[in-house]
N, C-alpha and C positions, 0 to 999 in steps of 0.2 A: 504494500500500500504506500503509496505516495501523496504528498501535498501537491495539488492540481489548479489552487488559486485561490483568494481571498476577496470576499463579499462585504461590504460594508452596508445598512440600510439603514438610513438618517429618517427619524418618526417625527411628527409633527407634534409630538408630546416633550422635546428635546433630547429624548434618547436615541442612540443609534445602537444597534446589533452587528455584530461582525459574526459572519460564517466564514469558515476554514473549509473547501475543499476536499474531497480524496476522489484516488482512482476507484479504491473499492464503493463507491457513491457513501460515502458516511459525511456526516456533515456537523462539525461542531462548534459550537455558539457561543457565544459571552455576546455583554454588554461593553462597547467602547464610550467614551467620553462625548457625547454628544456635543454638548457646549464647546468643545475647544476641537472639533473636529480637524481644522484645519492643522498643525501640529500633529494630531495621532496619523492623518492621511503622510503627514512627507515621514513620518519614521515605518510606517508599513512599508513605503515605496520604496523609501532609498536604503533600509538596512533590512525589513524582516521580509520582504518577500524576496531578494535578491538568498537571501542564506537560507529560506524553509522550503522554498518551490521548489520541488525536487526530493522534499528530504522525506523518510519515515515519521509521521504524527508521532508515532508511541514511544520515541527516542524522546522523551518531555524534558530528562534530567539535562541530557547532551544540549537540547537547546533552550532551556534557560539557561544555561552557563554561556552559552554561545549571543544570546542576546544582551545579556549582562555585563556577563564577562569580558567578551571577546572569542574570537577562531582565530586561529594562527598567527597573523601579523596585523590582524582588525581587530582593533579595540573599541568596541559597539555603546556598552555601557548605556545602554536605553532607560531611560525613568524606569523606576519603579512600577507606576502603573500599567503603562504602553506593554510590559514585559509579563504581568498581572492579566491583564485582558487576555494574550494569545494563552497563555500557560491556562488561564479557564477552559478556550475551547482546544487545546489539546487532550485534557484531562477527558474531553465531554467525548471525543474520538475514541481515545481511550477504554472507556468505559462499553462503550455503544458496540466498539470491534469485538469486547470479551463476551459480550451480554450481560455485563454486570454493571452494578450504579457504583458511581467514582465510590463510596463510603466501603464499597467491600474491598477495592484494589487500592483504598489508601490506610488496610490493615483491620477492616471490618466496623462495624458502627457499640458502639456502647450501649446505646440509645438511641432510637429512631424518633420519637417524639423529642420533640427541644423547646421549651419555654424559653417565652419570649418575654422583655419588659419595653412597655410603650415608653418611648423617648420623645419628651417636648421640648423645644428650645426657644432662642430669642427671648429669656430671659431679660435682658439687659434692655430693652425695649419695651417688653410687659408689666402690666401693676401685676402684684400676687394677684388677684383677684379673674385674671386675665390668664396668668397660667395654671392656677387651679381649674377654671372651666375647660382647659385643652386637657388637663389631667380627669377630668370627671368623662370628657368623651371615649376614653381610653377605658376605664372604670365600665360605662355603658355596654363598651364591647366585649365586656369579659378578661379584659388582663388583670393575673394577680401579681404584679411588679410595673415598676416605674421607675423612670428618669426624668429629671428636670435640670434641664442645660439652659448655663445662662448665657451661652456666645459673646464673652465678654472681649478674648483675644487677646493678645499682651502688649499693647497698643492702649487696653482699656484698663490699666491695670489701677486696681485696686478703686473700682470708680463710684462703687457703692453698696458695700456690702451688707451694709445696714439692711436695706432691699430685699437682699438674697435669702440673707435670714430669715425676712419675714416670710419671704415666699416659701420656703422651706417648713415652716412653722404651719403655714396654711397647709400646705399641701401634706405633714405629716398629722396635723389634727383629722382633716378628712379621709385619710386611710386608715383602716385597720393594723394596729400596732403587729398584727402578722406579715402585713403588706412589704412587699421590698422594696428601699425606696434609694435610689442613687443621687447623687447631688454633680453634679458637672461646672467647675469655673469654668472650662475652657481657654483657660491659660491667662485666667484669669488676675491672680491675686501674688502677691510677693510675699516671701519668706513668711515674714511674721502672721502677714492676714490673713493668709492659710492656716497656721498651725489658731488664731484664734477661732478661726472661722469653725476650722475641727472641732475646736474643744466647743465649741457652742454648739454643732451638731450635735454633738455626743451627751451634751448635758440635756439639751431640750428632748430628745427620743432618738428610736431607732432610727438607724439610718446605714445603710449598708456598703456601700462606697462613695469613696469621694474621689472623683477625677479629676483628671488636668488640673490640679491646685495651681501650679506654675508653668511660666513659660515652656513649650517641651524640649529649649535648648539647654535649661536650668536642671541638670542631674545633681550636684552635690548637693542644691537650694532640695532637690525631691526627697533627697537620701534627710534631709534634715526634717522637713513635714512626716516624712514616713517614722521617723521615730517618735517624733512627738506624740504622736496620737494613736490611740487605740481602733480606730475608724481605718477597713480596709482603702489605702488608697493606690489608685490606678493609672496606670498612662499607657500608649504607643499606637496609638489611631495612626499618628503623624510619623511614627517610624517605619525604616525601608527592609533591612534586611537581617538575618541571621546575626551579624557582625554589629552591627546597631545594637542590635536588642540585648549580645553578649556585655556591654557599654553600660547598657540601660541599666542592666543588673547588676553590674559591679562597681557602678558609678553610685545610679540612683535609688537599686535597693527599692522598686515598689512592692506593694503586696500580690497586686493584678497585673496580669500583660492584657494589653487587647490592643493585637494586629488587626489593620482592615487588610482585606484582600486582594484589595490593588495595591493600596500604597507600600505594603511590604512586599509586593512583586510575584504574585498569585498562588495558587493551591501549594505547588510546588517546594516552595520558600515558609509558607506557615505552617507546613508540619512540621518542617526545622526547626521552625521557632515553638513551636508545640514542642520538641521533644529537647530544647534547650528550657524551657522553663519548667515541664515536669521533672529535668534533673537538677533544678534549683528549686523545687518541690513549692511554683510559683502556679496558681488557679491560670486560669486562661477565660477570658470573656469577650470574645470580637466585637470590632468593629466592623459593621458592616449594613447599614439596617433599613434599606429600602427595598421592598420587595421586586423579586427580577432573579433574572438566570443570576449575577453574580453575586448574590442573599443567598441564594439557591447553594452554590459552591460554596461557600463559608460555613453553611451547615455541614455539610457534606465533612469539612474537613473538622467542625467541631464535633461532630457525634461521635468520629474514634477517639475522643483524647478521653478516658475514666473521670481525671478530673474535672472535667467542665461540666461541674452542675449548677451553674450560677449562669440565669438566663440570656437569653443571646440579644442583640438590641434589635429593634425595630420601629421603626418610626412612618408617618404617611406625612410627613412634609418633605418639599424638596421631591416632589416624586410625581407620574400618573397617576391617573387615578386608580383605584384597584380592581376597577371592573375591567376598564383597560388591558390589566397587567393578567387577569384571569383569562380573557379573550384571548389574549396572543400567544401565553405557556400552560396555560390551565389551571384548573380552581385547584389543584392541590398544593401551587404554589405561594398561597393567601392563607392567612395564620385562621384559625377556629377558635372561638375563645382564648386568645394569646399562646398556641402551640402550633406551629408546624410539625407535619407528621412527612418523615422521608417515606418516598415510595422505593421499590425494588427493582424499578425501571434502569435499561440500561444507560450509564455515561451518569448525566445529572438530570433525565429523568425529564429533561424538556423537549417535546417537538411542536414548533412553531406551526401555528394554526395560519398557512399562508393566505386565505382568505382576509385576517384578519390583517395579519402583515399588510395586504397590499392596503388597505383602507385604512394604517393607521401611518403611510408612509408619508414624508413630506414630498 
């Protein structure tokens, strides 16, 4: 089997689909960056189809390194994401050629069903009163876990925490002190503001993680918030690779890793980092949380890991809508009272409803 050519299909929803080709007709899918399309088209043309077109799909390892990396005397070194996107639809080849869904050829699944917790943001822009009502629609639909991100940025730092608190305080009065509930700066707050902000969590109720305290170039500033507080706290949405995240752990010491699946460089590259943080006996909670083939893959890579029992993110902002997203991959890829259930389907378990495709294309 050989790679035979790569498809791109730009949707009027802002996302675009990339299909990968084979001789043996197999055809596998991700999501590319719609919004910055032009950038992901000259790194397809001028490095990843010059070196894939021709080659065996299922050779995944040889060409992540080769896109990353480098071949022989080309030194390629593709973003992380660009290199994330194709390593999705290799996997999805992959799986499709064996008849088996990526979760069994990436060492079998732990767990097929995955709790999810609804993630709201734009905090820094909303009254509490304003993010509790996105947390009650969440509630409406059955999820037992939440996130409340405040998108502050480190541009915004330390802009009003007073704020954050209170929204925090609303939003843990209105769930059940069972309820899971995560708190996100977003790279928000400096050294000190963090570790108070912590002990304020921690004093006023439960409260289950606290992320991006700090800038995510600030490792010693993380390593110093992580001791302070007894409040599990999290980072690496924003990190790339294996090598990164070795950094992350011996620098800044968090409690949680959570790799997204692009920006650490796809399926590929986070089991890595899955099995660098189970040997630093470190939980694992991805980033990843718009529903679509590449949510799709991130499950996929989190059902094998034992320890990932701490819910996966998912959020409907920043996204189609979810009928949309049903119509073009199928309704088994849309949570049920906040759990996606993996099917047994081959690859990841998607095949595009081309009808739909063609009506949802720009």
């Amino acid at each position: 089997m050989k790679i035979t050519g790569f498809e791109i299909t730009q949707l009027k929803n802002g996302r675009a689909i990339l299909q990968i080709r084979t001789s043996a007709d197999i055809t596998g899918v991700a999501e590319a960056p719609g919004r910055s399309m032009a950038a992901f088209q000259a790194h397809l043309d001028s490095v990843v189809k010059p070196l894939l077109i021709g080659e065996d799909p299922r050779q995944i390892d040889r060409h992540w390194e080769s896109l990353y990396l480098g071949v022989d005397d080309r030194i390629t070194k593709l973003p992380p994401h660009v290199v994330g996107v194709i390593d999705i639809a290799l996997w999805d080849i992959l799986g499709k050629d064996a008849g088996l869904p990526c979760h069994a050829l990436m060492g079998g699944a732990a767990r097929l069903d995955i709790p999810l917790y609804w993630s709201v943001g734009s905090g820094w822009m909303k009254t509490p009163d304003q993010m509790l009502d996105d947390v009650m629609d969440g509630w409406e639909a059955g999820y037992l876990a939440y996130k409340i991100r405040m998108d502050w940025k480190s541009y915004r730092q330390d802009a009003d925490p007073a704020k954050d608190l209170q929204m925090f305080k609303l939003v843990r009065d209105f769930l059940p002190a069972r309820i899971y509930l995560g708190f996100d700066a977003n790279n928000g707050y400096s050294v000190s503001t963090a570790i108070q902000q912590g002990r304020a969590f921690e004093d006023y109720g439960r409260i289950d993680h606290f992320e991006e305290p700090l800038p995510q170039y600030d490792l010693p500033g993380l390593r110093q918030v992580a001791d302070a507080l007894d409040v599990a706290v999290s980072t690496g949405e924003q990190d790339w690779d294996r090598w990164r995240f070795r950094d992350v752990l011996m620098v800044g010491d968090p409690d949680i890793l959570q790799p997204d699946i692009l920006n650490a460089a796809g399926p590929s590259e986070i089991l890595k980092i899955y099995t660098l943080a189970t040997t630093y006996n470190k939980p694992v909670m991805p980033h990843s949380p718009s529903a679509g083939i590449n949510s799709v893959a991130s499950l996929h890579c989190y059902s094998t890991i034992k320890n990932a029992v701490r819910p996966h993110e998912f959020s409907v902002e920043f996204a189609p809508p979810l009928e949309e997203i049903a119509e073009l991959y199928g309704d088994h890829v849309i949570p049920t009272n906040g759990t996606i259930t993996l099917t047994d389907k081959p690859g990841l378990g998607i095949e595009l409803n081309e009808s739909a495709l063609a009506k949802q294309s720009a």
